[in-house]
N, C-alpha and C positions, 0 to 999 in steps of 0.2 A: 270196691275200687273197680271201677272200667277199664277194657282194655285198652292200651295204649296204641295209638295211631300212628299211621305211619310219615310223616311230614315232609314233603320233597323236596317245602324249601331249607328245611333246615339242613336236609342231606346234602343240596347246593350249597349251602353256606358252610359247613362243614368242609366240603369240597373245599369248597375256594381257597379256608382256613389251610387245610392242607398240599395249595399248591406248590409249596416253595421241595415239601417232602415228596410231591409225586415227578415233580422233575430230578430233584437231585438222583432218585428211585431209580430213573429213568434214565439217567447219564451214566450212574454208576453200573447197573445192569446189561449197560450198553457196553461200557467198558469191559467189565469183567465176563462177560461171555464172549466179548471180538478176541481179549487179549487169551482167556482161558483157551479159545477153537484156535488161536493163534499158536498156541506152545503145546497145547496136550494134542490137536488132533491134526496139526499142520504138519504135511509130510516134508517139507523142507524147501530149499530153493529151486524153482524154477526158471530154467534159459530155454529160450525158443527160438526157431529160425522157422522163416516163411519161404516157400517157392512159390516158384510163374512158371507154367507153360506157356510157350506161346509157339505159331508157326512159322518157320523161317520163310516162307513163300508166300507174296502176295497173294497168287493166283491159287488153282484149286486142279490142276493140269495132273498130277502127280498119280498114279495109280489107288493110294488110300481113298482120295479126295475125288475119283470117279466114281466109285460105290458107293458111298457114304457122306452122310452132312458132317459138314465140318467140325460142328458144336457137339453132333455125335462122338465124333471122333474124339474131341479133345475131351470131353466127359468120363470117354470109356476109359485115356490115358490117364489124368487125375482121378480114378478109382485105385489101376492097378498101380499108380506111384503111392496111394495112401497105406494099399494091402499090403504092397511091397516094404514099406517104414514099417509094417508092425509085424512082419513079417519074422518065426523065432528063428529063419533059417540069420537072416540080417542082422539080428539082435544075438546072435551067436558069435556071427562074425566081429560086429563089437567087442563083443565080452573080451575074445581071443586077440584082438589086434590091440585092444589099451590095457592088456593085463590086469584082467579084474577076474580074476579065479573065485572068490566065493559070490560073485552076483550069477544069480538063474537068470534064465533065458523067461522063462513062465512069469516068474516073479514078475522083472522086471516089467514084459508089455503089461500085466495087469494093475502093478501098482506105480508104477516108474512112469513109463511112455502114455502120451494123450497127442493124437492124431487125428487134425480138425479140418474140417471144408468147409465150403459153402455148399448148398443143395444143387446151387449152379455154376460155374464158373471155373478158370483154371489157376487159380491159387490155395494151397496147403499149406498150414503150418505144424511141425510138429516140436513139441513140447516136451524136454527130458527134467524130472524133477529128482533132486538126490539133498541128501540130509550135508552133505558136503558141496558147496556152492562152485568150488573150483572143477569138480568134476561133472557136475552139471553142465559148466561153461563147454568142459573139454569134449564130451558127448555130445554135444551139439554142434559143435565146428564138425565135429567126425560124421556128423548124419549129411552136416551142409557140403563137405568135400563128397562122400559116398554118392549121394542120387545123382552128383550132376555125372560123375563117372559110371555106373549103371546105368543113365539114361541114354546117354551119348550112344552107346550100344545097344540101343531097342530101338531108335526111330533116327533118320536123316531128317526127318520133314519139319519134326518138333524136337525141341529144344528145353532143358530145365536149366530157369534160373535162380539163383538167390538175391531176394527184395527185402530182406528185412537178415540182416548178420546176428549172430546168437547175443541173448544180453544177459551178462556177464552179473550175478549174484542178482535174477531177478527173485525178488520175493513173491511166491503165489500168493496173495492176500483177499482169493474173493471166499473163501469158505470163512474166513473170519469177519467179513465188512460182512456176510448174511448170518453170521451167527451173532454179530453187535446190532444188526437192524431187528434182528429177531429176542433179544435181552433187551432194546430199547422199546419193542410192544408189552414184553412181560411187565417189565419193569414198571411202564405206565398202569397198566389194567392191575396188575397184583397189589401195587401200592394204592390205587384210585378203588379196589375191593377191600382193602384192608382199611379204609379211612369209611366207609359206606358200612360195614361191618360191625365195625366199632363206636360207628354213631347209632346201630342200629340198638346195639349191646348195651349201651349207655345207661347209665341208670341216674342220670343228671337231670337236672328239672328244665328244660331249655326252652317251651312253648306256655303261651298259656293253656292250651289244652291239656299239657301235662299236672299243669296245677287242675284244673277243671276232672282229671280224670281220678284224684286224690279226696277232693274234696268239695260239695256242694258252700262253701265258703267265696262271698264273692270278689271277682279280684277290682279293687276300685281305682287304683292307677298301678300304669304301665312307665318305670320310665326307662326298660332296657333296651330299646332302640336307641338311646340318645347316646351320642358318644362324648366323654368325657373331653372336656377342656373345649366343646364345639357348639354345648347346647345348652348354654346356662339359663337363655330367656325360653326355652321349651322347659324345662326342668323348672323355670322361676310359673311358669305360667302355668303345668303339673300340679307343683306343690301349690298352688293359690287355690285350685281344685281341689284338692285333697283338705286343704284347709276348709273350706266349703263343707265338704260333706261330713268333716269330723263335726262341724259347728253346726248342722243340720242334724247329726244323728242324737248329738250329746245336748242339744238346745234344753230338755226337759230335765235334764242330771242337773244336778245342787251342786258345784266345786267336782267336775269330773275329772278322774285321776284314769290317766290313756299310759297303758302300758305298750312300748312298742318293742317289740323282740322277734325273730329268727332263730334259724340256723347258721347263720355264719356273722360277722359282725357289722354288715353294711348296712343295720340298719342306725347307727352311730350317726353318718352323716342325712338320713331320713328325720332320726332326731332333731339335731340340729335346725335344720332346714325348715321343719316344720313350726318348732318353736319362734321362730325368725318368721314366720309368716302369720302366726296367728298374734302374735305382738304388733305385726303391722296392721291386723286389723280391727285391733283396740282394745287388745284383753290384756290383759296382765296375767305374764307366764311363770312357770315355775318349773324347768328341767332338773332333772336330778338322774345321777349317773349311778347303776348298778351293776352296769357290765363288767364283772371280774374278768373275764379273759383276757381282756387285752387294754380296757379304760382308754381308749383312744380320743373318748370325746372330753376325759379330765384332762387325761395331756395338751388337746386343741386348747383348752380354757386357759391352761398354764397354771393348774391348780393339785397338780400331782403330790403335793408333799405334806396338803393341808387334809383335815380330819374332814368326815362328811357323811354320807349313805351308813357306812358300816356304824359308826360310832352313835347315828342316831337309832337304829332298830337293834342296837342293844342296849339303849336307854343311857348312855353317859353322856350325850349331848342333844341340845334342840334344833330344829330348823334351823331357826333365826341366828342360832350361834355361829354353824357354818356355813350358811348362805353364802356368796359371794356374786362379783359380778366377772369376773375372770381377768387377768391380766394380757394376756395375749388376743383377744378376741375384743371387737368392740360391742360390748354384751347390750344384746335387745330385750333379754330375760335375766331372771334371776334364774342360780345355776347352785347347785348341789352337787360335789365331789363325792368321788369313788369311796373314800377316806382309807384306812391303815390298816383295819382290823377286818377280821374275818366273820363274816355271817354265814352261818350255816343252819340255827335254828326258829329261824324267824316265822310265824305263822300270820294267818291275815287281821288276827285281832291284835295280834304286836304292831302288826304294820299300820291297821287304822289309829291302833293308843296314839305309837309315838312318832307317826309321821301323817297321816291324814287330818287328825284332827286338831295338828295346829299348824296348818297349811290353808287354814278355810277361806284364807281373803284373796286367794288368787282364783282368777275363772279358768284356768285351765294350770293341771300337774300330767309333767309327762317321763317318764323314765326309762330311762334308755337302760335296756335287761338282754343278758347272755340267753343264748337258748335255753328254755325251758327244762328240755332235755337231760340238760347238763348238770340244772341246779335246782333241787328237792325245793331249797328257799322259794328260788322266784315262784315257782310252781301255786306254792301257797301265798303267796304275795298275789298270783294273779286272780286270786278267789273276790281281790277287795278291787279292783281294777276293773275299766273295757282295756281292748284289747287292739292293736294294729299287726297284721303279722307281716314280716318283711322277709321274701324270700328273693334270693341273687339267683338270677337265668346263668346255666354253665359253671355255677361252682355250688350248687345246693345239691343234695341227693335226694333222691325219691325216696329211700327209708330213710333217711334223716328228717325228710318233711312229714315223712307218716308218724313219725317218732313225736313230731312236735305236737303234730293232728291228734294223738291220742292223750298227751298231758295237757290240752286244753279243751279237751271235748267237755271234761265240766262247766265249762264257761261260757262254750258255742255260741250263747247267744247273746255274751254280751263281747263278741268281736264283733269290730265294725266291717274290716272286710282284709285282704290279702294286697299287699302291696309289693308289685315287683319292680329288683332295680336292676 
């Protein structure tokens, strides 16, 4: 076996397959990391109030404003107003004047108070955050009465106003909006690695290379591009091919009996399909159902209850007795049921006594058989047989295909080739 390659478009398509899971991935991560930084690490609500300096004098006449530029000046003021807000002598006075006995003074500016500026300008705002919304509110009216009454007493020239009044049960909400932006990155790449991961891990048969990398067996049609219920004349036009090359390989065989079997049971409507095509071009057919798993194609026929397969390879019945042409199906072939009984020791000299050799007058027998794997029977059944193998892309396994590969390696050479649906 060769090493398995790596296929990017499959990983793409994979992808794609998985987009519905990398967004929900993606909303829900979003979610649950804004709402989790929302309630575990959000310190509560915050009220803010903004101020304005500004100069009460057009002119610049005043004693400050002959030393110094103006923008200086107002600069050096909106410093010492911001030092002064965070200020633990101020934050004391707080404490003491709204009777808050267990809040600290340290505490607070470090975890409580947030006091912002611009780099230039004379607007400040500061920012009281508390786990109680109501006294967040009340602290902040207390800071916007405080400075204008502290300021009044530092400067005639300038003036502090309030431009923006405290708001009342503001929710801090940005460590939560960057910890939802940031669970909506994880969310996408952890789910978009975990879909890449898993295709990688795969041990599904989904290229032809993967068949190619199992087995020197050649694959002679492809029809798992075609999607169901959209491609019937690719699929009609497929199977005219394949009927081609069965009729080209089997041309020197006397009454060739084509055993077509898998790993999983899709090769039922290959059956079908195939019989229906090599009747269209002038042979007289002979299908016969051996698929114990699940007989889907006696069911299609309508012939589920009648004797058939089983009853002839234990000798109580002939062909011709249960022959039929189906009742549910408008039959192009003559067709051979699953039948009642159970076969378990059939060998290939049973199978040619009591089913090959009085089958001789059709030019093609074809039999639709559960995986090989499964059933000792077919096994020895395919000793008297060629061979078609039918493997399904995305739902075969790779040790299940090696599993098949090695109960027909006796046979190798008379498979005609690997057929994918």
């Amino acid at each position: 076996m060769r090493e398995r390659e790596i296929d990017l478009k499959v990983l793409a398509r994979d992808l794609k397959k998985g987009f519905l899971w990398i967004v929900v991935a993606t909303v829900l991560m979003a979610i649950i990391c804004g709402m989790g930084a929302g309630r575990l690490l959000q310190k509560g609500y915050t009220s803010s109030v903004s101020f304005l300096i500004h100069n009460n004098e057009q002119n610049t006449g005043n004693s400050n404003s002959i030393y110094m530029d103006r923008d200086s000046v107002m600069n050096t003021l909106v410093f010492n107003c911001v030092e002064l807000a965070k200020s633990k002598g101020l934050v004391e006075e707080m404490v003491s004047e709204n009777n808050i006995p267990d809040l600290s003074a340290d505490s607070f500016i470090e975890n409580n108070l947030k006091v912002e500026k611009k780099e230039r300008g004379s607007i400040f705002t500061v920012k009281i955050t508390e786990e109680d919304p109501e006294l967040s509110y009340t602290l902040a009216n207390w800071y916007a009465q405080k400075m204008q009454d502290v300021f009044t007493n530092i400067s005639e020239e300038y003036s502090i106003k309030v431009i923006g009044q405290p708001v009342k049960d503001g929710v801090d909400t940005s460590l939560g909006m960057k910890a939802g932006i940031l669970g909506a990155i994880l969310g996408f790449f952890l789910s978009a690695l975990i879909i890449i991961v898993k295709s990688l891990l795969s041990s599904k048969v989904k290229t032809v290379a993967d068949v190619e990398t199992c087995t020197d067996i050649p694959v002679i049609a492809d029809f798992s591009g075609i999607r169901k219920g959209k491609g019937e004349k690719q699929i009609e036009d497929k199977i005219g091919f394949l009927d081609n090359v069965v009729e080209w390989k089997l041309k020197d065989v006397e009454n060739p009996c084509l055993l077509l079997t898998g790993v999983d049971d899709d090769v039922s409507e290959l059956t079908y399909r195939l019989g229906r095509s090599l009747v269209r071009s002038g042979n007289k057919v002979l299908v016969a159902d051996l698929n114990s798993k699940t007989s889907t194609l006696t069911g299609r026929m309508g012939m589920t209850d009648a004797k058939g397969m089983a009853e002839i390879l234990a000798g109580s019945e002939s062909p011709k007795s249960v022959t039929g042409s189906g009742a549910k199906e408008e039959s192009s072939f003559d067709f051979i049921p699953l039948g009642k009984q159970e076969f378990q020791s059939v060998d290939a000299k049973g199978f040619q006594a009591n089913f090959l050799d009085q089958c001789r007058d059709y030019d093609y027998i074809l039999i639709n058989a559960c995986s090989i794997n499964q059933s000792p029977a077919i096994a020895r059944i395919a000793e008297a047989t060629y061979a078609l193998i039918g493997i399904t892309l995305e739902k075969s396994t790779i040790p299940e295909f090696e599993t098949l590969l090695k109960h027909v390696d006796h046979i190798k050479d008379h498979i005609l080739g690997i057929v994918l649906n």
